[in-house]
Structures are given as C-alpha cells and as structure tokens.
C-alpha positions as CSV (number, residue, x, y, z in Angstrom):
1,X,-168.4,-78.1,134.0
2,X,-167.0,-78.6,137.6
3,X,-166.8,-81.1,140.0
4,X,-168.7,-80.7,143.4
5,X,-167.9,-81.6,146.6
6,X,-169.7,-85.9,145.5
7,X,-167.9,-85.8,142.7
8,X,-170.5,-84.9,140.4
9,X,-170.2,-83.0,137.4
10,X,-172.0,-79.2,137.5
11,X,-172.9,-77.7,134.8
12,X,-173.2,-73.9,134.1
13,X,-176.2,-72.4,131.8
14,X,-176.0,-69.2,130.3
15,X,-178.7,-67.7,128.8
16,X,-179.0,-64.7,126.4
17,X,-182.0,-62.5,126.8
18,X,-181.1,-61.7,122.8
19,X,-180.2,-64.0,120.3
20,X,-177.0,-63.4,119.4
21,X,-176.0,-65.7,116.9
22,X,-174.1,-68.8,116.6
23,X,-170.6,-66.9,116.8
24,X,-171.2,-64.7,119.7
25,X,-172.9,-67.4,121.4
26,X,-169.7,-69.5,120.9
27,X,-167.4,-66.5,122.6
28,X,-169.7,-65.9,124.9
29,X,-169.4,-69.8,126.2
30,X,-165.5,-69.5,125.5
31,X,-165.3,-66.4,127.7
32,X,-167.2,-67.9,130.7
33,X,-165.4,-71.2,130.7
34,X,-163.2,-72.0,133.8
35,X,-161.1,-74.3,131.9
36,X,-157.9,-74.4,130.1
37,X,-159.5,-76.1,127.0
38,X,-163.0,-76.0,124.8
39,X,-164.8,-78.6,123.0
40,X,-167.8,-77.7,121.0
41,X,-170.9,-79.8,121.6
42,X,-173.6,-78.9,119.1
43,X,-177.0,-79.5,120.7
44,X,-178.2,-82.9,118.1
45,X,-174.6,-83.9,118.5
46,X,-173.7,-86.6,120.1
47,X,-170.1,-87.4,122.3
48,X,-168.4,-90.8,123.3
49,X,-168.8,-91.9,127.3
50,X,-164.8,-91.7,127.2
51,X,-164.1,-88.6,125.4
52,X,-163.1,-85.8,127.7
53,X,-160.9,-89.4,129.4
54,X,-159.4,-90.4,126.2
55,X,-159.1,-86.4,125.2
56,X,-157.4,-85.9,128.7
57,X,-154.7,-89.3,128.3
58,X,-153.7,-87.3,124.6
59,X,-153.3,-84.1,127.0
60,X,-151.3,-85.8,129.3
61,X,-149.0,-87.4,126.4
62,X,-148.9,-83.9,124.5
63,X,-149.0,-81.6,127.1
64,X,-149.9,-78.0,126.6
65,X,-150.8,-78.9,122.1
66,X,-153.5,-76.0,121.1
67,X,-155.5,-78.2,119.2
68,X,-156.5,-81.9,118.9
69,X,-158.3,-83.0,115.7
70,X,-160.2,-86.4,116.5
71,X,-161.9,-88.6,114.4
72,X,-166.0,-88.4,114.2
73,X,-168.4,-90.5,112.7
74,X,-171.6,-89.2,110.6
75,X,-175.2,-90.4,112.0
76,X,-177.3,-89.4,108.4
77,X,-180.8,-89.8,110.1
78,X,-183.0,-91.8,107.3
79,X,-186.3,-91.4,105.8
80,X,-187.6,-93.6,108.3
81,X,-186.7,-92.4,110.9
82,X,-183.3,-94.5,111.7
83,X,-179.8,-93.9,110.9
84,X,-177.1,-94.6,108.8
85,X,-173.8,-94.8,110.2
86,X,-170.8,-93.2,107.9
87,X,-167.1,-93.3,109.5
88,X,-165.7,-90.1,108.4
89,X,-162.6,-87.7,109.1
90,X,-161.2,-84.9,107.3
91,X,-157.5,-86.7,106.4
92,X,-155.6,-89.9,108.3
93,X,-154.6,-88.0,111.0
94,X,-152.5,-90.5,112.4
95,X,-149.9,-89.7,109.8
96,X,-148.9,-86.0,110.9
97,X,-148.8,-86.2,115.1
98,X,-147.6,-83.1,116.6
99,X,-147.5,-80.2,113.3
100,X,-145.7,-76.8,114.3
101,X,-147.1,-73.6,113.5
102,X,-146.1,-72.8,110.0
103,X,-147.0,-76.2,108.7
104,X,-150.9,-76.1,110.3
105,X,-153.0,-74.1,108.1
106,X,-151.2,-75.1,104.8
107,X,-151.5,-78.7,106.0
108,X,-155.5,-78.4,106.4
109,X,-156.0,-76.7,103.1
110,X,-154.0,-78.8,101.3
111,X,-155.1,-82.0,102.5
112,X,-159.1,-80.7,103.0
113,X,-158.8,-82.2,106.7
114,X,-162.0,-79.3,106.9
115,X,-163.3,-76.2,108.6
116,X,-165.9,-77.5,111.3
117,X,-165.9,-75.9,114.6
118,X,-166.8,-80.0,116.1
119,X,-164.2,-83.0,116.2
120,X,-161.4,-80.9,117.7
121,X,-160.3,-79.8,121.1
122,X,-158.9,-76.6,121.0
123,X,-157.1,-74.5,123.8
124,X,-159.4,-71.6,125.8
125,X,-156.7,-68.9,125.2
126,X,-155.9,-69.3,121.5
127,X,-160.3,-69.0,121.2
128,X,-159.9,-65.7,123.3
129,X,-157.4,-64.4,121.0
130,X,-159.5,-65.0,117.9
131,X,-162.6,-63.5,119.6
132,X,-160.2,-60.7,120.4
133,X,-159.3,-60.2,116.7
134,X,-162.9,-59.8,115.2
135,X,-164.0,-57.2,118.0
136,X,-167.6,-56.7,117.1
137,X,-171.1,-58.5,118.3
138,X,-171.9,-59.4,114.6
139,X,-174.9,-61.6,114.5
140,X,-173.2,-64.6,112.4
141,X,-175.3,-68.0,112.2
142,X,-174.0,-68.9,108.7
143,X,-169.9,-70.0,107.8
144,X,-169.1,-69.1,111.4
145,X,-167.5,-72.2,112.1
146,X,-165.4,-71.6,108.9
147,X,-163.9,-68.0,110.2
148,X,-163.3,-69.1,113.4
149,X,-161.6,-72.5,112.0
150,X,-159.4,-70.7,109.8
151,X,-158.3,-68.0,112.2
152,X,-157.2,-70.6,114.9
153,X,-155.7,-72.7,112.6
154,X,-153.4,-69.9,111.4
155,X,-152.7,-68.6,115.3
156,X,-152.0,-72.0,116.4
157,X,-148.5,-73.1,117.6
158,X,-149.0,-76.6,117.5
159,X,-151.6,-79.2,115.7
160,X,-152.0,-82.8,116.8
161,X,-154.1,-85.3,114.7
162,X,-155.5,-88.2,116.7
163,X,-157.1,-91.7,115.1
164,X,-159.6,-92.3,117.6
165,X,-163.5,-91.3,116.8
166,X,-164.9,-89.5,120.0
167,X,-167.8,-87.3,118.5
168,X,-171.2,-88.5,116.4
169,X,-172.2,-86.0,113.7
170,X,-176.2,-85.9,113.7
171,X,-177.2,-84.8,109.7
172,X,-180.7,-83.8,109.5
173,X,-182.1,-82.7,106.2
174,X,-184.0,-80.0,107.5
175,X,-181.2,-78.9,109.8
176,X,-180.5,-75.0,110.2
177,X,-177.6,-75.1,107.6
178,X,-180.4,-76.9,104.9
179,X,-182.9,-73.7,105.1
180,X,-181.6,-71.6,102.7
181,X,-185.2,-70.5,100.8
182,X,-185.8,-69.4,104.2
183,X,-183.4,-67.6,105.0
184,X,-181.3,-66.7,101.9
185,X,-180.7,-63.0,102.8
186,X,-178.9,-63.9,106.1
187,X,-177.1,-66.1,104.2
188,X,-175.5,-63.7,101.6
189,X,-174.8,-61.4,104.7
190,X,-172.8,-63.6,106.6
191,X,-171.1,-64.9,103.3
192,X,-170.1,-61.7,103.0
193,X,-169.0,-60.7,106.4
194,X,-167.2,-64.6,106.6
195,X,-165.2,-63.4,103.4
196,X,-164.7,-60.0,104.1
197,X,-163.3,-61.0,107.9
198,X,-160.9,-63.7,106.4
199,X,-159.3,-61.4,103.6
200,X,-159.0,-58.4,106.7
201,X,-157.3,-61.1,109.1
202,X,-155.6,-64.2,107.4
203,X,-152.1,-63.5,106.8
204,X,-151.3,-62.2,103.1
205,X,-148.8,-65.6,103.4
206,X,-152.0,-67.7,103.0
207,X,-154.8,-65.7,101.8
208,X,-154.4,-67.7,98.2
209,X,-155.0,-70.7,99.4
210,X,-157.8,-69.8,101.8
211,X,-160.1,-67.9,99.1
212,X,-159.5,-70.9,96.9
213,X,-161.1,-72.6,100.5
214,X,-163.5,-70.1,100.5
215,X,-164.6,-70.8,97.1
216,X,-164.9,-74.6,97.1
217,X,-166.9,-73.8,100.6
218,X,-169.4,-71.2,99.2
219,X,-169.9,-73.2,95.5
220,X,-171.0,-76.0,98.0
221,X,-173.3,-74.1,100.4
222,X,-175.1,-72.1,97.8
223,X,-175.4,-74.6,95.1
224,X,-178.9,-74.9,94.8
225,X,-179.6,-71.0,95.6
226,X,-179.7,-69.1,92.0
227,X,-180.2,-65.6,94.3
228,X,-177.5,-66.6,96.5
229,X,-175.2,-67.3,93.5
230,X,-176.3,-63.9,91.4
231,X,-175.6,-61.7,94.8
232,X,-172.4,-63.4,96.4
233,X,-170.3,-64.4,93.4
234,X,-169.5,-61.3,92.4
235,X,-168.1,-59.8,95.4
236,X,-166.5,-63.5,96.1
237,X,-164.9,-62.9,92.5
238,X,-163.6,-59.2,93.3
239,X,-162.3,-59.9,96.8
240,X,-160.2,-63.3,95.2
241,X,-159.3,-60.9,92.3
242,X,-157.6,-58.5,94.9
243,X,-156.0,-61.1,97.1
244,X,-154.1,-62.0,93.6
245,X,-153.4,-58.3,92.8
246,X,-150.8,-58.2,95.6
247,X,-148.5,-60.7,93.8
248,X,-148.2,-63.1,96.5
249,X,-150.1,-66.1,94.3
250,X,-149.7,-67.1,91.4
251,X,-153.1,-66.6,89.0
252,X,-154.9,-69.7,87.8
C-alpha cells in the first residue's frame, strides 16, 4: 500500500485468473510489493490500529533486522457465535533481542517459538530469495507456511523478538486447515512436497533438528486422518532415516 497525493492509503489488488495456491499466491504478493518489508495478513485475521506504527518505531530502533517476531493473541470463535480471547506467543521473546544468523533457526526449533507465516515482519528481499530457491509454480495450500518459515529462518542474518501483541489469530473449526476428509489427498501431496523441499534445501547443519520439526508438525496435522497416517509416515520415516545416514545427527 501507498500513500496518495491526501495522504490516503492505496491499495493494490491482484487477481489470479487461476488458483494458484496459498504459496504462489504469497510470492506472487511478495514479488509485486513496492516495499522494503512484508507482513502477512490472512483474510479472517485481524491486525492492531498501531501495527505497521509500532512495527515501523522497532525498524527505526533496529534498522535494516530481516525479521521481527511479535506477539499475537488467539480469537477461538465459540459455539455461539462469540469468542474466546487466548494470549499466545511462540517463546518470551523479550529475552533474545537482536539473534545473529547462526543462532536463528536452532533458536526457534529449540525453543518451539513456531513456523506460522503470521506474527512476524519479514524483509521483501530475504522472501525473494526463498521464492528464488524453490523455482517451480507448485500448487501448495497445505504446510506452506512451514517451508517458507523454515527456509527464511535459516537465510536470515538477523532475528529480533519483540513483546508487544500486534496481530489477532481468528481459529475457526471449520477453517481450511480443519478439512482434511475433504481434502485428504491434497494433503499427503503437499506433505510430501513440504518434506521433500526441506530435506533438498535446509542446510545438512540443521536437517536433524528440522525433520524432528517436521515430525511433531505432521503427527499434529494428521492426527485424526488414519489414510493420511498409512500414506505419509512411511516416506516421512525414510526421508528422517536418510537425513541420519549422513552422520551429521546423532540417532534417537
């Protein structure tokens, strides 16, 4: 968005006369964008009146961070209709302030600070560079916010962890990611791309702890989906069997 000539914000709509899934929609946005930083808005979601100000005085204090992880706050919508409102963040990120680039992506899996693409500000040309690095128009609704998290954790040079809660978390029941008897077999195929993708791209440095990531992600998602389980734990098993093969973990 772009201020005119009254000062009023403008706003830019792109539509795709395809559906090309949640990932390529997201690069699609990042590639238009005119600024030097993205913030993912999901459409239910919900921002602050003062977020891109507050987000702007933390760029003005830590200038040119890649990304800023801000607190967010869960609005569970009840059965009647109102909501429930649960204060949530991935880790105190108030304890770490600016982390350097070897420390990021061993800090998030360690301390499960999470893999949403939401809650985090995150610099246009480091997105470009992980859109650059899968190279393909895969149609990816499922886990993409978990391959694009874990790729620009690990390409990041700096990480900054703010405790201030700028972005409301609307949980529906019946939300896309809750349809899995619906869509089950678009499920196991981008479970299987997401995987595949990560064990191509992360660095061999922290492949263990990302497929133990992995793992504790897809045991979540799939839970409640026998076919799911039958058809993606094996390959899940293999590829976390070959990731220990190359003797840079230690086995369980």
């Amino acid at each position: 968005m772009n201020k005119n000539k009254n000062n009023q914000m403008k706003m830019k709509v792109i539509r795709n006369e395809q559906n090309k899934g949640l990932l390529k929609a997201r690069q699609i946005g990042v590639e238009h964008a005119t600024g030097e930083y993205i913030i993912n808005l999901d459409a239910d979601d919900l921002i602050n009146k003062r977020t891109i100000e507050k987000l702007t005085e933390q760029l003005r204090k830590h200038k040119d961070v890649d990304i800023i992880h801000f607190r967010e706050t869960i609005l569970e919508i009840t059965e009647n209709g109102g909501y429930e409102r649960n204060q949530f963040t991935w880790a105190d990120p108030q304890k770490y302030s600016i982390v350097k680039k070897s420390n990021i992506l061993p800090l998030i899996t360690k301390t499960g600070m999470g893999f949403s693409a939401h809650g985090k500000l995150i610099k246009r040309s480091l997105y470009l560079k992980i859109f650059n690095m899968l190279q393909n128009d895969k149609h990816v609704i499922y886990s993409e916010d978990f391959l694009q998290t874990v790729l620009l954790y690990e390409q990041a040079q700096s990480y900054l962890g703010v405790n201030i809660t700028l972005y409301n978390y609307i949980q529906r029941e019946d939300g896309a990611i809750m349809q899995v008897a619906s869509q089950t077999q678009k499920r196991i195929e981008d479970l299987i791309y997401v995987t595949k993708s990560l064990k191509q791209l992360v660095s061999q440095e922290h492949q263990w702890d990302i497929m133990k990531n992995v793992v504790t992600f897809m045991i979540q998602a799939s839970q409640h989906n026998c076919r799911i389980k039958d058809q993606f734990y094996p390959l899940l098993n293999k590829e976390w069997k070959q990731v220990l093969k190359k003797g840079q973990c230690k086995s369980l």
